[in-house]
N, C-alpha and C positions, 0 to 999 in steps of 0.2 A: 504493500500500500504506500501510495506516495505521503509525503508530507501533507502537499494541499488537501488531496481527499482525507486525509486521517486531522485536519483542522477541521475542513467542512461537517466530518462526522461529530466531532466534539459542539460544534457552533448547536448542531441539531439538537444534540443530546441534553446541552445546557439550554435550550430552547423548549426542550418539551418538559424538561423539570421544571424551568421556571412558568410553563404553562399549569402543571400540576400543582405546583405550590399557591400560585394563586387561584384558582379553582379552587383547591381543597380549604385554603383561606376563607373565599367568598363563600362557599357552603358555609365554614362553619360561624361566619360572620351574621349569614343568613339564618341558620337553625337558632341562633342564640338572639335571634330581631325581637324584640317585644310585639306581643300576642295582643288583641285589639279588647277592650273592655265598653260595653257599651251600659249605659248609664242612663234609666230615661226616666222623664216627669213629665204630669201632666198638668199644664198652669193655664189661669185665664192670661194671655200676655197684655189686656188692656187694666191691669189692676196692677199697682205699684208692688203687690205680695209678688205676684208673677214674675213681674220683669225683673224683682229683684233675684228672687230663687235661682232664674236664667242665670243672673250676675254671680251666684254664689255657686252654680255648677262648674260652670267655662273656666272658676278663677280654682277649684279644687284640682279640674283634669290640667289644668295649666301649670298648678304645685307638683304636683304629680310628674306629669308628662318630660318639665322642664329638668327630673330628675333619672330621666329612663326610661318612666314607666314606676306604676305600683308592686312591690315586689308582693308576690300572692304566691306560697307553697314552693319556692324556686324559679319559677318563674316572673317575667316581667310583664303588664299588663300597661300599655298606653288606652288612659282613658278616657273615651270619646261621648261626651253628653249630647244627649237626646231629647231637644227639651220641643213638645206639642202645646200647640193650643188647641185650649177641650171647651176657651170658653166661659160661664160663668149658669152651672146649673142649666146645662146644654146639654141636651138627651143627642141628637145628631151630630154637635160637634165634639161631644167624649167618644160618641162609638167611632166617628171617623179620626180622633185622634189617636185613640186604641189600638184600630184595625191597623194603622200606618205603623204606630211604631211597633207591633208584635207581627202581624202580617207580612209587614213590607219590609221594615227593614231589623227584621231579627233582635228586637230587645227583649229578653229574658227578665230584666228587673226593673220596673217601675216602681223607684224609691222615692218619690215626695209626687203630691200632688195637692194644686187650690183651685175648686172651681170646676172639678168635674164632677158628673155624677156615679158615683163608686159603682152601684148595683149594676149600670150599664160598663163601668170599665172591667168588669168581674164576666160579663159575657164573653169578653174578649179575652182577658187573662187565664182564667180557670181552665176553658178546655185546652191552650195552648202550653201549658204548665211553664205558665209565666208570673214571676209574684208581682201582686199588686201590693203599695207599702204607701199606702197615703192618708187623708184628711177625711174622716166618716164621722158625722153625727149623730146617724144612727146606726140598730143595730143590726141593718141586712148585713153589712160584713163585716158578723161577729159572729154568723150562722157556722156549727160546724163542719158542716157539708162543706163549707168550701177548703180548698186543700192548698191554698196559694196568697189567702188575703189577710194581712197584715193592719191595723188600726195603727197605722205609724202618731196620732194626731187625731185626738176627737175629746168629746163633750163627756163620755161615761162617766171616765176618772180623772176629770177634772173639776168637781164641783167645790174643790177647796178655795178656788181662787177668789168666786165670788163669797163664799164664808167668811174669806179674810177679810175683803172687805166690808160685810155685813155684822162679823163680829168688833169690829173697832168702832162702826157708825153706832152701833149699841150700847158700844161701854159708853160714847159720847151723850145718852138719853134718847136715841131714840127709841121707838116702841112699835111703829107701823110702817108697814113698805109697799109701796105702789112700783108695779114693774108697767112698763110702757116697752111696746117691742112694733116693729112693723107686724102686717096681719100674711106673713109667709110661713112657709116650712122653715126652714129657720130660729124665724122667730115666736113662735110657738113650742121651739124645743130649746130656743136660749132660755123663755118666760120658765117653763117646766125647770129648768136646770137650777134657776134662782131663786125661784119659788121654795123647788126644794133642800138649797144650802141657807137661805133664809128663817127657814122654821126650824132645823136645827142651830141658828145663830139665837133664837128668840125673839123674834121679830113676828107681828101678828101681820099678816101677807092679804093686803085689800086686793079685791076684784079686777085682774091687770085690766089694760088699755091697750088696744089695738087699732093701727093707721091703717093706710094705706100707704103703698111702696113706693106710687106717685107722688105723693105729698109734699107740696112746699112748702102751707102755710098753716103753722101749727098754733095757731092763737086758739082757734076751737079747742083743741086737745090739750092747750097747756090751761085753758081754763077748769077743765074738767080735773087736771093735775091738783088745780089749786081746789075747786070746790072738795075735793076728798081729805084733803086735809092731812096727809100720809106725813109722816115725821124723814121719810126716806123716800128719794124717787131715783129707780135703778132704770138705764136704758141697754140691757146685754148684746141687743144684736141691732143696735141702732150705727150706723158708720155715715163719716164722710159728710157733708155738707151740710144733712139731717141732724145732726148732732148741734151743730153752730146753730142752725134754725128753730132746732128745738130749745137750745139754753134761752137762746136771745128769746124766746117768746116764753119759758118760765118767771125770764125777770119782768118784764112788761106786763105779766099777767099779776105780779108781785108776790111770787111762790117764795118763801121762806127756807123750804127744808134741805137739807142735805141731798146731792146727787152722785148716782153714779154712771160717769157720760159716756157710757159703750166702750166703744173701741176707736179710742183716742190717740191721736199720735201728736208731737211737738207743732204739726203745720197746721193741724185742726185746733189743738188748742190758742195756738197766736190768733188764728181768726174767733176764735171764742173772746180773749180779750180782747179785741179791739172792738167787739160789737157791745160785750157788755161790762167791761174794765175787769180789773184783777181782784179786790176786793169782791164780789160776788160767787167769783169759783172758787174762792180761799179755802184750804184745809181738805176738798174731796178726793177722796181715794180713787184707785185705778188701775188696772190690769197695765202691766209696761211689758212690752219689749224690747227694749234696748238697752243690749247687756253691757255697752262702754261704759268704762269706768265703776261697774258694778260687782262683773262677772271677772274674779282675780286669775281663774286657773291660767297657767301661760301659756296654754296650746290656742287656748281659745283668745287673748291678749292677740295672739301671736299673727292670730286669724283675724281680727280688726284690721290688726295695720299692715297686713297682707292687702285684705278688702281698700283698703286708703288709698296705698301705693297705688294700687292696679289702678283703680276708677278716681283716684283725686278728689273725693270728697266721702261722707256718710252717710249710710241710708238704713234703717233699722229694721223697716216695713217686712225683709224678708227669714228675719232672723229665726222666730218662734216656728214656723214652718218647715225650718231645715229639719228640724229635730228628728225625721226618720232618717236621713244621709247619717248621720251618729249612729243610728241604730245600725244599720246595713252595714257600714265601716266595720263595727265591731264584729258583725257577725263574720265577713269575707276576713276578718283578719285572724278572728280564734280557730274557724275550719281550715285557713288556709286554702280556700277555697272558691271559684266563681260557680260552682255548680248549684243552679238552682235549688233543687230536692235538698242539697245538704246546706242551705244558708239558711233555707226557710224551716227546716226543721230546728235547726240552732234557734232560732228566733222564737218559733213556738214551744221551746222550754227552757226559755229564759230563766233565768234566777238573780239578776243583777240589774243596778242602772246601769245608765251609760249617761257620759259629762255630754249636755251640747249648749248651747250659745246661752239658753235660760238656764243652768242649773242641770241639772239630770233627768231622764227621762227612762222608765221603766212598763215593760211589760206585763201585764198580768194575764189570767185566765179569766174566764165569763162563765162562771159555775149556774149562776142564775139563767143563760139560757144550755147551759151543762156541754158547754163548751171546755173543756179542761186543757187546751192548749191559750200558752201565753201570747193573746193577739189582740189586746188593746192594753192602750199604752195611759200612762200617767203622767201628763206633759210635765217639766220644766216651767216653773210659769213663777213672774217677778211683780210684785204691787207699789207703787207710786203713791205719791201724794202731790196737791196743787200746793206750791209756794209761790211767794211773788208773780207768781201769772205763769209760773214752768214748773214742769215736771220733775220733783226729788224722787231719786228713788230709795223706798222704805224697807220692804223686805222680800226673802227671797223665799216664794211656797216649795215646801218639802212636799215629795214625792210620799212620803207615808201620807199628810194633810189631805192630799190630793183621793186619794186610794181610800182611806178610812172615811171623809167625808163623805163622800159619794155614797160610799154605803150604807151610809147612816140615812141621808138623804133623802134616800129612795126606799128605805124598810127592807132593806136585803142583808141585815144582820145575822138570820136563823140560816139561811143559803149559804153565806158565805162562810161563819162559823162549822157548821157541818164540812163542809170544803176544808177547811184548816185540820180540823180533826183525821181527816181522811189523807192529804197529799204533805201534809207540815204548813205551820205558820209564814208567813211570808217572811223574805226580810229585805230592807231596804238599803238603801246609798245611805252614806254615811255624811248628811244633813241633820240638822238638829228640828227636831219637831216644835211647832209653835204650841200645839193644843194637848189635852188627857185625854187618852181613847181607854182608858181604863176598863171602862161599860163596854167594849168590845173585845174583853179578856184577853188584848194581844200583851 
């Protein structure tokens, strides 16, 4: 063999090695690529809760993402949010929001939702053994037949919030409580909720008031407010512009008593003061969301001003809602797992809180419809008071308050004790309880 041919054969040979080497490189660069995690919600996108939740997904898969990917079981997971609009209590736009994201584009986990209707996103979920993980007030999905639906977020075991504030407007003298609610679904099951944390505060509960959902001009109804004479007037599921209309037209009518003004946020109450001054809303409690400067943990700190940086300003509206992403988190992270079947069973034998933006948020079981897996939850929830025309915030409702009250509430003491006796006493995150649940021998 000459010289030349026995160089050209080396040229070759070192040619096809280093064709090899990178090949075998780009495989294994490829096998080792982070695996796609999809991530879905279903929100009204014309509702500030909405838009914000969007804002609190994109900025989680973007923490994430910006670091690999989610490390899940050895594996990495870049995760891609899915966020629908269902709407606002929209029977055709949940089911076409559903259909898209389970149907069409392969989501397995719908972990937060505002504004859809559950029962109709559960047609679509359940047969496709896809979890639903969102916002329900009532209690179609809490049914045990179903095998996929999660109460991330609802009203059952929640009724401590409003006791807190019912038991303070108490100690204050009052004696009688007028609930005033729009005349919807809704607000028919806020009235029932407060009704029933109210008579366990001691409060003797007059004949609520019911509007209409059109309503602007509330002078008729705040007069009817004042003729009853209530020492307490609660509005639970009043929101948004109605709430301003409504104050300004209790003061004009010259209503006297303590209020407690729905669902309130810092932009609604400034327009409250400026219609009827700060002196008039002095002292009334209040359901809060916004855990800045409240909520110490540091992950959640951490997560503020994560949210700052990204968007350059603060927005509170979507906080309280996230609360099932906490939930989900925990659970893909103790299974090590994105596998349906085994997250959602994690989830439905919960035994723990879990930290999210209000405080902690825990699961229980629903003995009373003899549902024995853990699938509604006991939000996280914080209460305010009116100072100089803004919002302080007071304190932070424990997850026991939340869980015990409810059940007191509602007369489901002999159900639920029977349940204890049988699976064990529950236990909770480790929050300090405001109240004595003595009388429910825990």
């Amino acid at each position: 063999m000459s010289k030349r041919k026995g160089m050209t054969l080396a040229a070759v040979l070192v040619l096809v090695l280093l064709a090899a080497f990178f090949f075998v490189g780009a495989y294994r660069v490829s096998a080792a690529a982070p695996k796609e995690l999809k991530v879905g919600a279903l929100v009204n996108l014309k509702s500030q809760q909405g838009i914000e939740m969007q804002r609190w997904f994109n900025l989680f898969a973007k923490m994430y993402n910006e670091k690999g990917g989610w490390q899940i079981g050895g594996e990495k997971y870049l995760v891609k949010p899915m966020i629908y609009d269902c709407g606002y209590n929209d029977v055709t736009k949940t089911r076409s929001a559903a259909e898209r994201a389970v149907l069409q584009d392969g989501v397995k986990f719908i972990v937060a939702t505002w504004g859809d209707v559950p029962e109709e996103s559960a047609t679509v979920t359940e047969p496709n053994h896809a979890m639903w993980m969102g916002v329900s007030f009532r209690d179609e999905m809490a049914d045990p037949k179903l095998k996929y639906a999660i109460k991330g977020q609802g009203l059952f075991f929640g009724y401590g919030m409003g006791f807190t504030i019912q038991h303070d407007t108490k100690a204050k003298g009052a004696k009688t409580d007028l609930i005033l609610d729009p005349d919807s679904q809704f607000g028919k099951i806020g009235t029932m909720q407060w009704t029933g944390s109210a008579k366990v505060a001691g409060l003797q509960v007059l004949e609520p008031i019911f509007f209409n959902t059109s309503t602007t001009d509330f002078g008729p109804v705040a007069s009817k407010v004042k003729a009853s004479n209530s020492d307490f007037l609660e509005m639970p599921f009043v929101t948004g512009d109605q709430i301003t209309n409504v104050v300004a037209a209790l003061k004009d009518a010259g209503y006297k008593g303590r209020v407690y003004p729905g669902n309130i946020d810092p932009v609604v109450l400034d327009n409250i003061v400026k219609k009827v001054g700060k002196e008039y809303v002095e002292g009334w409690e209040c359901v809060y969301y916004d855990p800045k400067g409240v909520v110490k943990d540091p992950e959640i700190v951490a997560l503020i001003d994560a949210y700052q940086k990204e968007y350059k300003e603060w927005r509170s509206e979507g906080c309280f809602w996230m609360s099932p992403w906490f939930l989900f988190r925990d659970a893909v992270e103790a299974t090590k797992s994105v596998d349906v079947d085994t997250v959602v069973k994690y989830l439905q034998n919960s035994k723990k809180g879990v930290k999210t933006f209000e405080g902690y948020s825990q699961l229980f079981a629903r003995p009373d419809l003899k549902n024995y897996k853990t699938i509604d939850s006991a939000p996280g929830c914080m209460v305010a008071v009116i100072k100089d025309g803004k919002l302080s915030p007071l304190k932070v409702v424990a997850v026991k308050d939340q869980y015990l009250v409810s059940i007191k509430a509602m007369g489901l003491a002999d159900p639920y004790q029977k349940y204890w006796q049988e699976y064990g006493k529950p236990t909770f995150p480790p929050q300090p309880s405001l109240y004595d649940f003595s009388d429910l021998k825990l």
